[in-house]
N, C-alpha and C positions, 0 to 999 in steps of 0.2 A: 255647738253654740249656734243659736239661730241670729242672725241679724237685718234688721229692716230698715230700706231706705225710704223716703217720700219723693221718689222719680217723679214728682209734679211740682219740684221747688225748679229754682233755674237752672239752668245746663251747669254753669259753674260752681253754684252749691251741691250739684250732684257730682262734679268731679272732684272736688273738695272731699266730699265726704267718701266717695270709694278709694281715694289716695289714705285717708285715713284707717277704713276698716277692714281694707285688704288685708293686710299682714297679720291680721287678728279673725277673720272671719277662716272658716272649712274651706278648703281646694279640694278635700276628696268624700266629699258629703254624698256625691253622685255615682261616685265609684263603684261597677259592679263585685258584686261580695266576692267573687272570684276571682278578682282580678283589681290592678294596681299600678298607681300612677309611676310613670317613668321620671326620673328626676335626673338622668342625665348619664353621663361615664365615671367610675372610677378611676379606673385604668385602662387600659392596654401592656399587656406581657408578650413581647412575642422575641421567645429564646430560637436560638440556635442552636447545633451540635457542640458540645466542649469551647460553650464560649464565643463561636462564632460568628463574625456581624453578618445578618441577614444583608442580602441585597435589599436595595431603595426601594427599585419597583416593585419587591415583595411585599414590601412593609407599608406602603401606600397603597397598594389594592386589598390587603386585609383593613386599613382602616378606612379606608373610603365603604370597605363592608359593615361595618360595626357602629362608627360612628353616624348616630341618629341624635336629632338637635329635639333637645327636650320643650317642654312649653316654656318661653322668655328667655329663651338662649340670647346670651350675650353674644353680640357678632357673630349669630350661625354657628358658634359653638357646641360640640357635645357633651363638655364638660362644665362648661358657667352658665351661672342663670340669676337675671336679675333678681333683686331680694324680696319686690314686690308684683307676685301674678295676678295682677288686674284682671286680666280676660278669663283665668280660673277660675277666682272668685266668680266672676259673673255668672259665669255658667253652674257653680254650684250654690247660686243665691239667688238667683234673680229667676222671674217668668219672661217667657218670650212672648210678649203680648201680639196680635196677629196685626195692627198699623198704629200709626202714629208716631209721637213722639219718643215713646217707652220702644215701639222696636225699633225705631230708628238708632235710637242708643245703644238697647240690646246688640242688635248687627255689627257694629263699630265697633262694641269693647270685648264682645265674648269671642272666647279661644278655647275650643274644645281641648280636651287634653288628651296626651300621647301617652296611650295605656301601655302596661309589658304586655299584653296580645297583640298591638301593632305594630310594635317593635318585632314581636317573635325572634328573640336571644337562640333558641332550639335550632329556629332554621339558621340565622347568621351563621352559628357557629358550624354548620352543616357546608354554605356558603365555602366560609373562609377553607376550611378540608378541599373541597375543589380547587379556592384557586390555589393551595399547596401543590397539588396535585400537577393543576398545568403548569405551573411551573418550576416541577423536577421533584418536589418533595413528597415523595409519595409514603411516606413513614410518620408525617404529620399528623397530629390531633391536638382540637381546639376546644375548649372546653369554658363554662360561664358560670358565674358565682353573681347573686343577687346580695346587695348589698343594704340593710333595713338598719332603721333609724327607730327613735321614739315611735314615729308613727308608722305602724303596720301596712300601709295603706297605699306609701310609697318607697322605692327601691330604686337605689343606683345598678349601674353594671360593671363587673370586672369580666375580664374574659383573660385568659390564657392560651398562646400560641404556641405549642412546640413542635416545630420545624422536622425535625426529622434529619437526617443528611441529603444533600441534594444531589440526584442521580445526573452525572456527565455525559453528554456524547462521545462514544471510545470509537465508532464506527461509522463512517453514510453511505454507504451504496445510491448511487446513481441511477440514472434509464440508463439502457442497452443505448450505444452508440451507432444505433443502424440506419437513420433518416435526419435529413437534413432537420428537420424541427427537436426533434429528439436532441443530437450534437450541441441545436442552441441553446434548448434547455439547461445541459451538463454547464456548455462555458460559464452562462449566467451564473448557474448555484454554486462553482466554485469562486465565484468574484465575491461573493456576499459574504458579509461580516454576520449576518442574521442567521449561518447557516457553516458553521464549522463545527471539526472535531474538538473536541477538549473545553467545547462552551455545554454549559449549563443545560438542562432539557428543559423547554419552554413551549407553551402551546402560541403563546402570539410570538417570538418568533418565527415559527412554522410559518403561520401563519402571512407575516410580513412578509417570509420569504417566496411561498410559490406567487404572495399577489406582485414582487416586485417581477418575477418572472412575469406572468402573464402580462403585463404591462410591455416589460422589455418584447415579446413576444408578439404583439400587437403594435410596437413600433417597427416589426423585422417583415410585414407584411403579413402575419397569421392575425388576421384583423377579427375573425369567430374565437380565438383561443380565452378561454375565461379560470381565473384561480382554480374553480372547483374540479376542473381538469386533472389535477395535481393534489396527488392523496402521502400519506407518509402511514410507515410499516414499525412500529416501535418493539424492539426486544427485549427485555430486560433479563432473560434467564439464561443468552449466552456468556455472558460478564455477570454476574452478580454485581448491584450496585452502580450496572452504569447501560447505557441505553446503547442497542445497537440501531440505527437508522437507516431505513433503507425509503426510496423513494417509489413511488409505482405511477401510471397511467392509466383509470379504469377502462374496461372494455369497450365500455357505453357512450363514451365521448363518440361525437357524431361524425363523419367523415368530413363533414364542409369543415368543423374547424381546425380539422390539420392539414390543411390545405392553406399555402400561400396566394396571397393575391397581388396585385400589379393596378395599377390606377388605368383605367380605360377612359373614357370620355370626359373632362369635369369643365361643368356648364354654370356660370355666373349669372345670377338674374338680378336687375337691380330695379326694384319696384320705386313707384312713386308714392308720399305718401299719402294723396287724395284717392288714389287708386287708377285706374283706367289707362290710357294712352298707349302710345302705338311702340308697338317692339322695333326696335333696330340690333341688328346683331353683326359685331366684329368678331376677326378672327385674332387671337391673340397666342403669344409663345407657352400660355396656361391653358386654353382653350377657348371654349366661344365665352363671348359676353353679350348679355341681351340684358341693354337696357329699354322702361318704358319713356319715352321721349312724348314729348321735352321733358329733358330734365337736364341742371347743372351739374355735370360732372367730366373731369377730366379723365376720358379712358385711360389712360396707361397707368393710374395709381390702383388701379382692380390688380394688374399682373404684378406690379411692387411687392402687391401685398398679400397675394394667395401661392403660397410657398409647397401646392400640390402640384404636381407635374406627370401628363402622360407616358404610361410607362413605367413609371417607376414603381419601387413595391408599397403598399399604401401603410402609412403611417400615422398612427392615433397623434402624435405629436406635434407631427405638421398640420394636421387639425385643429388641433388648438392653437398652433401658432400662427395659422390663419383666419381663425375668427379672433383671435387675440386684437392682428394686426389691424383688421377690419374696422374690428370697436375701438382701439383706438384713434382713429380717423374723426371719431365723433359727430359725423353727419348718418349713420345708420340708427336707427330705435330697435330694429331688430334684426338678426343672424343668424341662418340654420344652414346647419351643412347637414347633408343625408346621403346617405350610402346607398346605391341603388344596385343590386344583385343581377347578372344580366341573364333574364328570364328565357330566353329562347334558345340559350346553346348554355343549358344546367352543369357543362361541363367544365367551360371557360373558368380563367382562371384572373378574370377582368373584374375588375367592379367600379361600375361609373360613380362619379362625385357629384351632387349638383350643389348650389350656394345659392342660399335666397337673401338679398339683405334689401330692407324697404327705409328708405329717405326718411329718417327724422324731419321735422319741423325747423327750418335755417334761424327764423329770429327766435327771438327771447327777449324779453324784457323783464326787466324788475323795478320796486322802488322800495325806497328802504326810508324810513321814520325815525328819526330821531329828537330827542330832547337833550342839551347840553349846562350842566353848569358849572362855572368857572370860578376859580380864588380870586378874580379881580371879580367879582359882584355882577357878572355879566352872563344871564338865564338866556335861552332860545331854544328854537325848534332846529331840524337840518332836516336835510333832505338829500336824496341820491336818486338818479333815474338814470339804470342802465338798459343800455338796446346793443344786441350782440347778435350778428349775422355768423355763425358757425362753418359757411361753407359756400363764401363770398367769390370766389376763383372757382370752384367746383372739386378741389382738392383736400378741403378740409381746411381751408384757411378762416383765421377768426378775424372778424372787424369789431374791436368793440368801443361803442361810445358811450361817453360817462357826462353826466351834466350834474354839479353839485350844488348848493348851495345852502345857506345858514346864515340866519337874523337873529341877531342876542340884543337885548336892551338890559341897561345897567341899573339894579334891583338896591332896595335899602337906603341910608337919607342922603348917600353919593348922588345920586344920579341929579345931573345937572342939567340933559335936555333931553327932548324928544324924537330926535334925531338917533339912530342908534346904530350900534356896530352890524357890516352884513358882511358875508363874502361867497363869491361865486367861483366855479371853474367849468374848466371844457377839456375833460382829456380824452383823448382817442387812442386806438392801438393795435397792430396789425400783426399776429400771430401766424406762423408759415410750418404746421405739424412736423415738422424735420429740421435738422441741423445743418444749417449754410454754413457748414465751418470745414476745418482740414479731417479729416478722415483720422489723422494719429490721436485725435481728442476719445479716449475708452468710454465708452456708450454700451448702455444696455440694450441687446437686439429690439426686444420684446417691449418696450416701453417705447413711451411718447416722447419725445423731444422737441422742443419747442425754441424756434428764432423770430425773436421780436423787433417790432420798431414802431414807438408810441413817439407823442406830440401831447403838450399839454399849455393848458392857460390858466392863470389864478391872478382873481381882483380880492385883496383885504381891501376894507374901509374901517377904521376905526377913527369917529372924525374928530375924538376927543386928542388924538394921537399922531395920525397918520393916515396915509392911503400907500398900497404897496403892490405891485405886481410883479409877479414869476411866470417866466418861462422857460421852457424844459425841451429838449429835445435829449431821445436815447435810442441807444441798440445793444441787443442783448441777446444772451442765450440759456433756455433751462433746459439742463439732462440728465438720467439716470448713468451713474458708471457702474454701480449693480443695485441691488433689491434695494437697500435699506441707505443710500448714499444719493439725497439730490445736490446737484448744483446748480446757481448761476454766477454766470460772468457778465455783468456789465463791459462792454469791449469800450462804448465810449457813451458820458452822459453829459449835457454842458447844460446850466439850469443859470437863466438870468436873473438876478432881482432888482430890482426897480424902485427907491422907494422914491415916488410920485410927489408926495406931499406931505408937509410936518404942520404941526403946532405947533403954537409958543409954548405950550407945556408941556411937550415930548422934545422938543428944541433944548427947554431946561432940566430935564431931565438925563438929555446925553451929554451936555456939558458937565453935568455932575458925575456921570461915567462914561469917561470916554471909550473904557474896556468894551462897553455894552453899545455904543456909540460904531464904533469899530465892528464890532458882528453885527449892525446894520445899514453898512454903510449898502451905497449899489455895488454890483461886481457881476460878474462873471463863475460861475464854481462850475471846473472842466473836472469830470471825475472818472476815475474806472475804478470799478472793484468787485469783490469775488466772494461771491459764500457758502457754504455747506452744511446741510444738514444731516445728521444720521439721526436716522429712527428707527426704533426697531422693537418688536416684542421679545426681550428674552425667554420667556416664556408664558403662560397662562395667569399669571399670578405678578409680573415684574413686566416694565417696560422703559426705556432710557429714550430721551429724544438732545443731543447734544448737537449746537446750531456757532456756528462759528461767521464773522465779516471784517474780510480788511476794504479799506476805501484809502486811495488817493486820490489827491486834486491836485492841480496847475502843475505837476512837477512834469511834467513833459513838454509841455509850454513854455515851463523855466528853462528846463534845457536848453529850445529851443533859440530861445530870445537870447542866454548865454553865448549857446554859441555862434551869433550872428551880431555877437556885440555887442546888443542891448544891455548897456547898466541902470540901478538904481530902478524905481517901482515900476514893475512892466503892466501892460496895459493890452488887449484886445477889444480892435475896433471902438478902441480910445477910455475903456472904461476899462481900470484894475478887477484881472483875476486874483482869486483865492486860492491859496496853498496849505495844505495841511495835511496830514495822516489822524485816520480814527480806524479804530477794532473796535469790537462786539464777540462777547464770548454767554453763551448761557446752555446749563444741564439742567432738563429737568428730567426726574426720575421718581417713576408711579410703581406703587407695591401694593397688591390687595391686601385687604385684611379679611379675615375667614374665606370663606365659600361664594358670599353672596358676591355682590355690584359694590362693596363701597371697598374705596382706595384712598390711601396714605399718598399725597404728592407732594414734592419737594422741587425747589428750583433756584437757581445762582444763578445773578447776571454780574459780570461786569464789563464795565465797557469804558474807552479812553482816546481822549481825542487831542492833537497840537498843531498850533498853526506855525508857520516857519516860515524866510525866505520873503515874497512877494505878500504876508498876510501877517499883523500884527493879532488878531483871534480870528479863531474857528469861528464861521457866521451862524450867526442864531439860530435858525435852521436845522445845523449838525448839532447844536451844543445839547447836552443830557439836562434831560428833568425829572421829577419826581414825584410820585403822589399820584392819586386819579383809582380808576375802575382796574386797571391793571400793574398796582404797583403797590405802593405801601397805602393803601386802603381806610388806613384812620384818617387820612387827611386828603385833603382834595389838591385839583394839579396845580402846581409851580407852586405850595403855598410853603414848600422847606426846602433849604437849602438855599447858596452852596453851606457847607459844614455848618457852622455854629449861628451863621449868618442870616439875621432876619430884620426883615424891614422895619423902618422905623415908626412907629404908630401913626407919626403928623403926614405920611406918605401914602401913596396907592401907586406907586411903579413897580407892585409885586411881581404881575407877570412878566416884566422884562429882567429886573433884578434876579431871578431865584432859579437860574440854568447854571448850568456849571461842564467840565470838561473831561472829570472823571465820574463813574459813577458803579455804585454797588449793592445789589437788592439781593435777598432772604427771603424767600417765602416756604410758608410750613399748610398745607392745605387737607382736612381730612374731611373725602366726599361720602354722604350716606343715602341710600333712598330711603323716602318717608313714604309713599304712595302713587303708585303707577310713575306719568313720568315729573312727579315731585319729587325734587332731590334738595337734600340741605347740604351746607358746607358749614364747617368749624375753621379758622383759619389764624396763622399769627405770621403779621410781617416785619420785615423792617430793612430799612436803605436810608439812604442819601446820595446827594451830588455834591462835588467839591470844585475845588478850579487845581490847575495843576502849575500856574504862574500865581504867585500875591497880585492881589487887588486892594490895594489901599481905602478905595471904596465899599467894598465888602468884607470888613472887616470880619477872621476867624472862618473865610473862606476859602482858605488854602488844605490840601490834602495834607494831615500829617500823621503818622503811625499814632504818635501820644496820646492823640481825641479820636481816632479811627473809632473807636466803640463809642466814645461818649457822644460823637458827634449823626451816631446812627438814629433816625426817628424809628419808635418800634410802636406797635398798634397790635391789635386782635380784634377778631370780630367773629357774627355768624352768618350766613347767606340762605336763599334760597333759590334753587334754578328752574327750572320748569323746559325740562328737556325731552324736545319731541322725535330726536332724533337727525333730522336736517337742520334743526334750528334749536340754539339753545336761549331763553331770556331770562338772564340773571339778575337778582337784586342783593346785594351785599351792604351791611351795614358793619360802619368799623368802627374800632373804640379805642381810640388814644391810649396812649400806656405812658410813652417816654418822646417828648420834644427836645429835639439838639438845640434847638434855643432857649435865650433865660425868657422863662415864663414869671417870674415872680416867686415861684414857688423853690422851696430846697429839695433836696431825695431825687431818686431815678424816677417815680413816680412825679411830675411837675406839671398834668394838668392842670389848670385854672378852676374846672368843674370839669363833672363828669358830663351835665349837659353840652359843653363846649367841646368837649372830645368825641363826639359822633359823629360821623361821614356817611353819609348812603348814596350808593352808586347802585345804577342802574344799568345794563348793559349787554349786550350779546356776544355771546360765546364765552368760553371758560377764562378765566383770566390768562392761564397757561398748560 
């Protein structure tokens, strides 16, 4: 069947029309007479002996052989394929015109198709016999069935695996035990799990095994020794049916690398990074350091950190763990350690170390751009401008200063003047690469640890409402206790708030809740608290990041004041502290889906907070919200909750009204890429925040199991991200589904409109 488009109507009349006559036009119109479009997998069969489960790794490196993703595979699939091939069609209907607009479109839509000659099923099958082979089955054969339909033209694949029995290791003969390298060799090969009697005969085994040797071997001081040093002798005809193993040494290995060496000389050089300047050289318990001066830096953090030592026997290890060490310091751009052979006595059994590291750049600055808009009707720009001196002391200490600020004027027929809300900050922050703490705290060698102590300042104005100032003072500590486990401890934070000034209509507004009254009064919030994260890749396909935070405030204070007497509301430096406990709990958990970049991500928060003691509520500040660019996405911030509870039309005190004490979010995220770093999101969320005392003014905003679901907002939406790698700039547009509030409407479905249920959020970085 021939079909003709008119590629000179509009772009969208032409995508119209090839969504129509795909499915009905030829895909294998171009198809060499000899040959035949591939359409994807049947199956996969791959038996064992009497029934026996193949191992995993077996069974994943034959299909990682076999399976080839046909033209419009579903999710990089070998087996599905979307129902209509655009790109096929093209190519077997369309000319490829040499410019303009026709090949511009041509380029875009055509997908060549994946003939059985590119595939080559003959060779696979050929393939997959090998890897039987390395791995034990040497009685294996694979074999391929083409699988045709109505049209001759195109063929699916079946293929079949039968295994064979898999040949055991009954025996491994070792090297001769007659030199000190040889002896370490044997210790090593009998520690390994990669490398016993009675396991399976495997070629990467083997394999794993002499590279863990030559590793361990290169940490023992044989710093020339390399895997391919280490060869394997396999039998099969002493045992029938099972492998005798025996190890060997070729002849040809060169004398320097079975020779042990020892660390001779090792020389620190620390460049500048304009270049030039004058050498000065100390002697230090690592060896010399030559730095180019001037330059900031603290000599003794060189020998901290270079964990090579004269003398000793030289180790690939401590190599790494001293440019490890180095780089993390964060004042170097670059780090080469070189091994230098000592050229005039070929016999010596020395070899000097040198270390080049050249001075990074100390400042840094950034600014960051933002646009903000809020459920009270109040649009603006923000700003951040940070300046960070990396290597202030000369030790690797960070100075960094932050100047914030953000102007919103109040949008739609509210807005009553021209005067409009702003707010500024000043925080600063003085980071020391090590931990000023007790030695018993478990830290990872290898990693960075960080002791802080920042300052900070914040002016709100909102002058329909108020003016409000905080102040902050903290100290703290971040540290690895192994790979996949960070923490911090806040040891002590005290944060002042201030509220400066009221109106008559935020005046009347806290009279009507004094709950909300109460979390703004001034005070004092003394805090310490503690959090962790674990994150971790389980594997190439799955990764888990679960983040945990407990916080108290004033209860030490309280103590305090208890027990020196003090009854009834206690106070420092004459203005009442705040008392309370809050947690924070959240899993999210990422699962590829096929082969390619796109991932399945999932995530649960909840978190809960009570004030007690010296504080009738948690101050606004701590209290949970809801809604926004990171949260339940249909709706914009503070505009639901607590539970059922929504403002009342004749009002605008939303944004202080709709915080709450407890709170709990769902989100379901599935990421895909669409072109280069263009990525879309599909995503479905849903949360709320509740209060965990009644508020007789918030009515239907108490936590309770009965409306725990009815009282959840739930929303869907699509995104898109535009990820370049250091920086991600996300746009999300969200779509109402289900409001905890009465909307007017009946059903779980209780938008107003579908126009009214849209959110779009603009943002950086992933949501989670």
């Amino acid at each position: 069947m021939k079909c003709k488009v008119n590629i000179d109507k509009p772009l969208l009349i032409v995508s119209v029309l090839l969504a129509l006559v795909a499915g009905s036009c030829s895909t294998t119109r171009r198809i060499p007479a000899d040959d035949m479009l591939y359409t994807g997998l049947k199956k996969v069969t791959i038996d064992g002996v009497d029934g026996e489960k193949v191992p995993s790794d077996v069974v994943s490196q034959v299909k990682d052989a076999v399976e080839v993703e046909p033209n419009n595979a579903i999710w990089h699939s070998a087996y599905y394929r979307w129902p209509f091939p655009l790109g096929l069609w093209v190519y077997n209907n369309w000319s490829n015109p040499k410019k303009g607009l026709k090949h511009w479109l041509y380029e875009k839509l055509v997908s060549e198709p994946v003939l059985m000659s590119d595939v080559k099923p003959e060779v696979r099958t050929k393939m997959v016999d090998q890897i039987l082979e390395n791995n034990g089955f040497f009685r294996g054969h694979t074999s391929y069935e083409l699988v045709q339909g109505k049209n001759k033209k195109k063929a699916r694949l079946s293929y079949t695996v039968n295994t064979g029995p898999a040949y055991m290791v009954d025996s491994i003969e070792l090297l001769p035990d007659s030199t000190h390298l040889l002896h370490s060799i044997d210790s090593v090969a009998r520690r390994l799990t990669t490398l016993r009697k009675g396991e399976r005969y495997c070629v990467d085994s083997l394999s794993a095994a002499r590279t863990a040797i030559a590793n361990a071997m290169r940490n023992r001081g044989y710093y020339f020794f390399r895997p391919e040093y280490i060869e394997y002798l396999a039998d099969s005809t002493i045992n029938p049916g099972s492998i005798a193993l025996r190890m060997v040494m070729p002849s040809s290995v060169p004398a320097f690398a079975l020779k042990r060496y020892r660390i001779g000389n090792v020389t620190t050089y620390i460049y500048r990074n304009e270049g030039g300047g004058t050498p000065d050289t100390t002697s230090t318990r690592v060896g010399d350091l030559i730095v180019m001066e001037p330059a900031r830096l603290r000599k003794k953090i060189i020998p901290e950190n270079v964990t090579l030592r004269p003398g000793k026997y030289l180790s690939v290890r401590d190599m790494d763990r001293t440019q490890t060490y180095l780089s993390r310091l964060g004042i170097f751009n670059a780090i080469n350690i070189e091994v230098i052979p000592d050229t005039v006595n070929k016999e010596s059994d020395l070899l000097n170390v040198a270390i080049a590291c050249t001075f990074d750049t100390p400042l840094e600055a950034s600014v960051e751009v933002n646009v903000s808009s809020k459920s009270n009707s109040y649009l603006g720009p923000g700003a951040i401008f940070n300046v960070t001196n990396r290597n202030i002391f000369g030790g690797g200490e960070q100075l960094n200063v932050q100047l914030t600020g953000a102007y919103e004027w109040q949008t739609g027929h509210n807005r009553s003047s021209l005067f409009n809300s702003y707010e500024v900050g000043l925080n600063a922050s003085l980071a020391f690469p090590r931990l000023l703490a007790p030695k018993f705290i478990p830290r990872l060698r290898r990693a960075v640890h960080w002791t802080r102590v920042s300052v900070g300042a914040d002016l709100l104005n909102r002058p329909h409402y108020f003016k409000m100032a905080q102040f902050n003072a903290a100290f703290s500590y971040d540290w690895r206790s192994n790979r996949y486990i960070q923490n911090n401890l806040t040891l002590f934070k005290l944060t002042y708030t201030d509220l400066m000034h009221t109106t008559h209509a935020f005046d009347s507004i806290m009279d009507a809740n004094q709950a909300i009254a109460q979390s703004f009064r001034s005070q004092f919030i003394p805090q310490l608290s503690y959090s962790i994260i674990y994150d971790r890749a389980m594997d190439r396909d799955n990764t888990i990041n679960v983040q945990g935070t407990v916080t108290e405030a004033g209860n030490i204070f309280y103590g305090i004041w208890e027990a020196f007497g003090k009854r009834g509301e206690k106070k420092l430096f004459g203005v009442p502290f705040s008392q309370f406990v809050k947690a924070t709990g959240q899993i999210v958990y990422g699962h590829r889906i096929g082969r390619g970049d796109s991932w399945l991500m999932s995530r649960i928060f909840v978190g809960a907070a009570h004030a007690y003691g010296n504080s009738a509520q948690v101050p606004y500040s701590e209290q949970f919200y809801c809604g926004g660019a990171n949260s339940v996405r249909a709706f914009t911030v503070r505009s639901i909750g607590p539970g059922s509870y929504h403002v009342p039309g004749t009002t605008s005190n939303d944004y202080f009204d709709q915080t709450g004490t407890f709170k709990f979010e769902a989100n379901l995220e599935y990421r895909f890429p669409i072109i280069g770093p263009v990525h879309g999101a599909v995503f479905l969320d849903a949360g709320n925040v509740w209060l965990l005392e009644n508020d007789p003014a918030r009515p239907g905003g108490m936590l309770k199991a009965s409306t725990f679901f009815k009282d959840l907002a739930l929303g869907t939406g699509v995104g898109i991200r535009f990820d370049i790698g250091m920086l991600v700039l996300r746009g999300d547009l969200g779509i109402g589904i289900h409001a905890p509030y009465d909307t007017g409407r009946s059903g779980y479905y209780n938008m107003t409109s579908f126009g009214n249920s849209l959110a779009f959020h603009l943002a950086i970085g992933y949501p989670f």
